[in-house]
N, C-alpha and C positions, 0 to 999 in steps of 0.2 A: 709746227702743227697749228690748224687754225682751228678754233675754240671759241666757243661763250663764257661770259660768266653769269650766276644766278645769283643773285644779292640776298640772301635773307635776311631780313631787319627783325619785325614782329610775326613772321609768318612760321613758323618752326616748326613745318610737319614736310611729307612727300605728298600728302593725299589732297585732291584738289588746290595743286598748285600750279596755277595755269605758267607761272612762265619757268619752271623748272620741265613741265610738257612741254610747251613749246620750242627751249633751248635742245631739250633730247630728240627733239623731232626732226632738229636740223643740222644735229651731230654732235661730237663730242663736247660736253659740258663743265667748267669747275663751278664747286657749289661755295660759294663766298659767305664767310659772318664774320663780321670786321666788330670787334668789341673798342666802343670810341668811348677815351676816357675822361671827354671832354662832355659827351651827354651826363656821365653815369655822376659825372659833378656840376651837373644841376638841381635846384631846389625842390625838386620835386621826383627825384631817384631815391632808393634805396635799398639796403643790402640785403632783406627779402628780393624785392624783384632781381638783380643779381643772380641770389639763390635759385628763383626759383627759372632764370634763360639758362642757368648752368645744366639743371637737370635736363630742361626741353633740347639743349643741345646734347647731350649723353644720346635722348634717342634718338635726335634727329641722325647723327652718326653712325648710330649703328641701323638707322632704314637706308641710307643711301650707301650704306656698305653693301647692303642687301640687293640693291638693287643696282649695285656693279659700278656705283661713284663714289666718290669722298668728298668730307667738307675741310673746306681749308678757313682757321682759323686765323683769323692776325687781328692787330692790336695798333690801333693808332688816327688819325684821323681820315676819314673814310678818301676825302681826295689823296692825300699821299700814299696809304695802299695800294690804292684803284692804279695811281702814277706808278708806283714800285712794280706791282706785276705787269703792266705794259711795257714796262720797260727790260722785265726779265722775260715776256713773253707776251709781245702784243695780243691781244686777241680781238674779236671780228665784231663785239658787239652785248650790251651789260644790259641783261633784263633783271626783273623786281616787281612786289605787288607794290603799287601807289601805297602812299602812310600817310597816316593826318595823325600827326604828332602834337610833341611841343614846338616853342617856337624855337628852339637848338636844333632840332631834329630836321625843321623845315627849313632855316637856312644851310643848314647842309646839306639836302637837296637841291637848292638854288646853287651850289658852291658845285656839286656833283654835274649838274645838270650844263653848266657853266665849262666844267673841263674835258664833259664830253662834247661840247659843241666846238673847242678849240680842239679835240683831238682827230673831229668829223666821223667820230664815232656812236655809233645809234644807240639811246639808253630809253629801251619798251618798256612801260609799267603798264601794269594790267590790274585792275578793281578784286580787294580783297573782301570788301563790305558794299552793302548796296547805296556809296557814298558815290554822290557823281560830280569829278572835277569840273571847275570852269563854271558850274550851275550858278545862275543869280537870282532866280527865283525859284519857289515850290512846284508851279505848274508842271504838271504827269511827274511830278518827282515819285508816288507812288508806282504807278504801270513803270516806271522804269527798275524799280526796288521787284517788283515780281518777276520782271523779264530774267533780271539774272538768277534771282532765288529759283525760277524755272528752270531754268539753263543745265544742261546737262555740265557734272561736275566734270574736270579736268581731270585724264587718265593718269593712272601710278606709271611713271615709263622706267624703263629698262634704258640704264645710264651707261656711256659709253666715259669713262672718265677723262680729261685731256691731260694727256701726261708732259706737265711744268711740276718744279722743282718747290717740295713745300717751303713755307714760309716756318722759321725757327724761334717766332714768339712766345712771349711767358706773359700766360694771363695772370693781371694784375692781381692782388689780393683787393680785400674789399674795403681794407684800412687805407690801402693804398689809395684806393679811388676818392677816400674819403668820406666812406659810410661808414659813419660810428653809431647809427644806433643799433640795437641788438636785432638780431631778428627775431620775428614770434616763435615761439617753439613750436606752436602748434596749427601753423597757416599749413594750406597746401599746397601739397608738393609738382614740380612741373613734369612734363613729358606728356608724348600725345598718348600714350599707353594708358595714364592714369585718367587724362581726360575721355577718351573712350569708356573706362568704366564710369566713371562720374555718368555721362550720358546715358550708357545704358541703366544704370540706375533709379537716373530720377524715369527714365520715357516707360520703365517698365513695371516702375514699385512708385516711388518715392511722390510723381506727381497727384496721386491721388491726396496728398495732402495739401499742394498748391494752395489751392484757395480755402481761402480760410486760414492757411497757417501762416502767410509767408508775412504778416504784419508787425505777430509778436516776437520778439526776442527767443523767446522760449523756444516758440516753434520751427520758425524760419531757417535755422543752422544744417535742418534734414528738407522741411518743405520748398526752400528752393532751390534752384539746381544745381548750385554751385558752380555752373559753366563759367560764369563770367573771366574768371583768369586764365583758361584755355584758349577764351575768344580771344581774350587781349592780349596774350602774346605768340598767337593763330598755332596754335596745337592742337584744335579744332579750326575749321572752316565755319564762316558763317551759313553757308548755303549747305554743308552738310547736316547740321544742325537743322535748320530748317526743314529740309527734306525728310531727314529722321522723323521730326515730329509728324510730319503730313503722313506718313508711313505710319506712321504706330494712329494716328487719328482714323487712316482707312481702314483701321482693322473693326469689323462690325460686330464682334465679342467685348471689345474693350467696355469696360465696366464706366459707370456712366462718371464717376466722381473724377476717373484718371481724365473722360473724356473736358469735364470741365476746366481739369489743372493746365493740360495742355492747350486747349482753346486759350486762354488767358496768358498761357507762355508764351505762344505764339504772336499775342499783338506788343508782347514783350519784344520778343526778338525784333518787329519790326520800329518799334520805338528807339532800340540802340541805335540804329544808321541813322535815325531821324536827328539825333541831340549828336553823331559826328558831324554829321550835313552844316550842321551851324558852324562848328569850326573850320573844316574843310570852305567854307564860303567867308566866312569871315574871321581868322586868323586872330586877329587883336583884340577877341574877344578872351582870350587869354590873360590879357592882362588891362582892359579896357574895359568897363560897362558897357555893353550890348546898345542900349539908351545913352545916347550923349548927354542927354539931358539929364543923367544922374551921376554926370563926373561932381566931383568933391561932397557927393554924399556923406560917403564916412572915411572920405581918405585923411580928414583932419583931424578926427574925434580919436587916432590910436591910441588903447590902451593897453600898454604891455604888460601890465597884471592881471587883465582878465583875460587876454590870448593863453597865458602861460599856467595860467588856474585849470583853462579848459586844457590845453597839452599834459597836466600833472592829473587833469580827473579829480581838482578839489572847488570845483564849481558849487558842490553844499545841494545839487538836486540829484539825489541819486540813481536815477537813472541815466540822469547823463553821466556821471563819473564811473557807473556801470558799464556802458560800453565803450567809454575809453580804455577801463580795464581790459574787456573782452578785445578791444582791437590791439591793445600790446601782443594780447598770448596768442591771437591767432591771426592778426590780419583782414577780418573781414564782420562785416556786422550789417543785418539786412536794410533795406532801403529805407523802409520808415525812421530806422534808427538813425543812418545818417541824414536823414534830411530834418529829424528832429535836433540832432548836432547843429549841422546848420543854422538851423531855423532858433538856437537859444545865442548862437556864434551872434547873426544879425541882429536882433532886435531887443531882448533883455539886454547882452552887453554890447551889442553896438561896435561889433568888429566887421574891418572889410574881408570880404570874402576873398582876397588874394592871399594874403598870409596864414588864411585860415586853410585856403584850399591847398596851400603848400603844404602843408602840415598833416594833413586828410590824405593827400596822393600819397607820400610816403607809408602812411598807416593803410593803404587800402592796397593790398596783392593782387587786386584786377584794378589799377589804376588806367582807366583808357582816356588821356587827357581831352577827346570831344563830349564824351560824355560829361564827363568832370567838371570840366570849366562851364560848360550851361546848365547842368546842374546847380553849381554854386551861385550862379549868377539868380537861377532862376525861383532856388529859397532864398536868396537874399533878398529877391524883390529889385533889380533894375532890371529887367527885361524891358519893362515898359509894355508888354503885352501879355504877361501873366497875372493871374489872380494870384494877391497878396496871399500866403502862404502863412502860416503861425503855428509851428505845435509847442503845445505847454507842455512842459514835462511832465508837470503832476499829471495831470488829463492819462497824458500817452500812459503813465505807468499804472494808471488806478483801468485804463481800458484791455493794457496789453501785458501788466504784471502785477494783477491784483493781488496775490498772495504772496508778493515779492519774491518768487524764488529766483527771480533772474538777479535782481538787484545782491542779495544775501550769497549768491553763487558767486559773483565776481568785487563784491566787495566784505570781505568777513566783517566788518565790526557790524555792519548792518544784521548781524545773525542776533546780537545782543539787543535789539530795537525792538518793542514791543510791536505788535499787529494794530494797534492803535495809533501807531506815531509811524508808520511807516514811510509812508508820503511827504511826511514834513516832520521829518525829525528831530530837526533845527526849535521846533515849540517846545519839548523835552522838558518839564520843571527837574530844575538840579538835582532836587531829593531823588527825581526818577534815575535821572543818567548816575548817581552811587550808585540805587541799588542794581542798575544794568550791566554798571561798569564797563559805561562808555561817557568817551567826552568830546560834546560837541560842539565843535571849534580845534579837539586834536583828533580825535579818531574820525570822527565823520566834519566834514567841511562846512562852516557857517554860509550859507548863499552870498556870491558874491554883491548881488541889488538885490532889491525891491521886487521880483518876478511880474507882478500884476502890474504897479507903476512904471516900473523898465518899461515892458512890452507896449504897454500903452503911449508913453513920449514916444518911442520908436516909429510904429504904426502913424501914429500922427503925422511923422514927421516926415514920411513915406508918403502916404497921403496928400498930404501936402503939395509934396513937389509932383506927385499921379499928376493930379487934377488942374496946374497949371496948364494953361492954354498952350503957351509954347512948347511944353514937353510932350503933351498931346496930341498937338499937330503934327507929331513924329514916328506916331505909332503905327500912322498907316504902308509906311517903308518899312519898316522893323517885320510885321506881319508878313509882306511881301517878300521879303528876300528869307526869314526864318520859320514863318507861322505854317506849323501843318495843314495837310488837307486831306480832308478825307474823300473818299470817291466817287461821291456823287458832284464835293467840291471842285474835283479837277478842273473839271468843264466850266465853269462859273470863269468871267476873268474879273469880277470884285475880289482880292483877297479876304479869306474869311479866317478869323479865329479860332481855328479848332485845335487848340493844344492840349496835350496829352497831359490828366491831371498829375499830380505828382507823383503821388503813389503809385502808378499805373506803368512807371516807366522803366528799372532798372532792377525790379526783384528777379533778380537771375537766381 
């Protein structure tokens, strides 16, 4: 029987999936999800995400039951599957949406891409995000991100299944794979069912609080959309999403406050493809400085007790240990929050943003490593074409949890801490922490440095290497092949700096 196969990696729905269309269009199809137990033990997996491709795969099974196919599960490294069923059933030809992964992920591509050209068999990938392979610069990198976000979405097709002999795999357990940490008890769960209501949700109630809410702690958990782990392991579609919003924006009753949530979501959405784009273009920004001229920045200064203070949440500024709390129990903490992580990670203690971002990916259930990794790069300050970035903790908690309830919600002892000393509890006269019955240095955390003096050596020291000539001279490639443009910028062939401020980019 001659057949396709459909590769699912991070794409795990039916609904605008163009090459699961296309393989139906030209006959019978197997739907492939190869669980590789050589990703799931990389540094930056873990047994949340696991959890939560288990679920997305529960529906995906039961829509392409629905729709008159099956998915075949197997277990192992994606070429020798790929080899195993050709060889128990050659077939005619392996489509897939394109992935800008990790760098595991990407040389297994290269290894795939590799055994299909010795088998002279065709392997199609088609654009899941408005991320465009091959690109070396910005130019109409926008007008290409609307074409497809236009584009009509990819039809649900009525599957004709190819009848080969299933595969009798046992998926691994999660100890197996070597993910020991716990999961959160309280992250979100996968499957395109739940992201559909997510969606409907925020486009129809929830975005009215968008702006304005999505900053604080507090607020952010309901005012934003909570899409992002849907996107990231495609249980939604990027272009459906979009589309939604344009749809609910046309509606001329829509009340003005949702109209503004959604406007602002919207240049969200188109900022995620923006921070893939950099890695999809440049790869080794994964594990490289963006600016060559900030290699050995901080790769010499590690200190593995300020790394591990901030993974324990006894950093001593409580709103940082605050949301390390909140991302144990649930996985997920809004943007400002993590880039204030970040931002105390770089420059109070003076950690490189690789081991920090390892440690971040596993705690974040919408881990999308292009986002991620220029993210990291990009509050650490090597970009080399970013404004220096700084959030104080104090500042952030006195602007976005004045009356501590977020801090006192995810860390109890702070319940016993006066409204006086909230902020810097760590000043505490001893007579006060008896009569509180708390103690600081055991219940709440002494600050690891100096905050104000930290930040400041730090800064300098950044600075410093900014403003050399030669690192400078460097900036105008870096802009070129990463730097946004906005649309009147396209036309221009001077690259121009318009990058998207921090805040502005990934409150999903």
């Amino acid at each position: 029987m001659t057949y396709r196969v459909v590769w699912f990696k991070r794409d795990l729905r039916v609904w605008d999936h163009a090459p699961l269309a296309e393989g139906a269009r030209l006959g019978p199809v197997l739907c492939l999800y190869v669980l590789e137990p050589a990703l799931w033990r990389q540094p930056d997996a873990a047994r949340q995400h696991l959890g939560f491709v288990q679920e997305s795969l529960k529906d995906l099974q039961a829509e392409l039951k629905h729709l008159g196919g099956r998915l075949q599960l197997a277990v192992g490294d994606a070429v020798e599957v790929l080899e195993r069923l050709h060889r128990q059933a050659p077939f005619l030809e392996l489509l897939s949406h394109e992935e800008t992964g990790n760098a595991a992920s990407f040389e297994r591509d290269l290894r795939v891409k590799q055994w299909c050209a010795a088998k002279a068999l065709p392997w199609r990938e088609f654009r899941q995000f408005g991320v465009v392979r091959g690109l070396r610069e910005r130019q109409h990198w926008v007008r290409q991100w609307e074409q497809l976000m236009h584009a009509e979405p990819a039809p649900v097709p009525e599957l004709q299944a190819a009848d080969v002999p299933r595969f009798a795999d046992l998926w691994p357990s999660a100890d197996e794979l070597g993910l020991a940490a716990p999961e959160p008890p309280q992250r979100q769960r996968g499957g395109r069912a739940r992201g559909v209501a997510v969606l409907q949700s925020f486009l129809n109630e929830r975005s009215a609080s968008y702006r304005g809410g999505i900053s604080s702690p507090l607020s952010a958990p309901t005012a934003c959309s909570r899409l992002s782990p849907y996107l990231t392991w495609g249980c939604l579609s990027l272009r459906e999403v979009v589309q939604a919003t344009r749809s609910r924006l046309d509606d001329p009753m829509l009340p003005a406050r949702q109209r503004q949530g959604l406007e602002g979501f919207m240049s969200r959405l188109h900022w995620h493809c923006h921070f893939i784009q950099k890695l999809e273009t440049e790869p080794a920004i994964e594990h490289h400085n963006m600016h060559p001229g900030y290699q050995g920045l901080r790769e010499h200064d590690h200190n593995p007790a300020h790394l591990q203070a901030l993974m324990d949440g006894r950093t001593g500024w409580p709103l940082v240990d605050a949301c390390v709390a909140m991302l144990r129990e649930t996985g997920w903490i809004n943007f400002r929050m993590r880039a204030m992580l970040v931002s105390v990670a770089a420059y109070p203690l003076w950690l490189h943003w690789r081991p920090v971002g390892e440690w971040l990916a596993r705690q974040f259930i919408d881990y999308e490593p292009g986002i991620h990794w220029s993210q990291l790069q990009m509050q650490s300050g090597t970009t080399g074409i970013n404004t220096t970035r700084v959030y104080n903790p104090i500042k952030q908690a006195q602007d976005h949890d004045p009356h501590g309830h977020f801090v006192r919600r995810w860390l109890p002892a702070m319940q016993r801490v006066p409204d006086t000393w909230l902020f810097q509890p760590w000043l505490m006269p001893p007579e006060l922490q008896a009569r509180c019955g708390v103690v600081v240095g055991g219940d709440i955390a002494v600050p690891l440095v100096d905050l104000e003096s930290a930040t400041r050596a730090a800064k300098e020291r950044v600075y410093t290497l900014r403003t050399d000539p030669a690192v400078a001279a460097v900036q105008g490639a870096i802009v070129k092949r990463h730097g946004s443009r906005n649309r009147s910028a396209e036309n221009l062939s001077k690259p121009r700096n318009v990058e998207a401020p921090a805040q502005a980019t990934l409150d999903f």
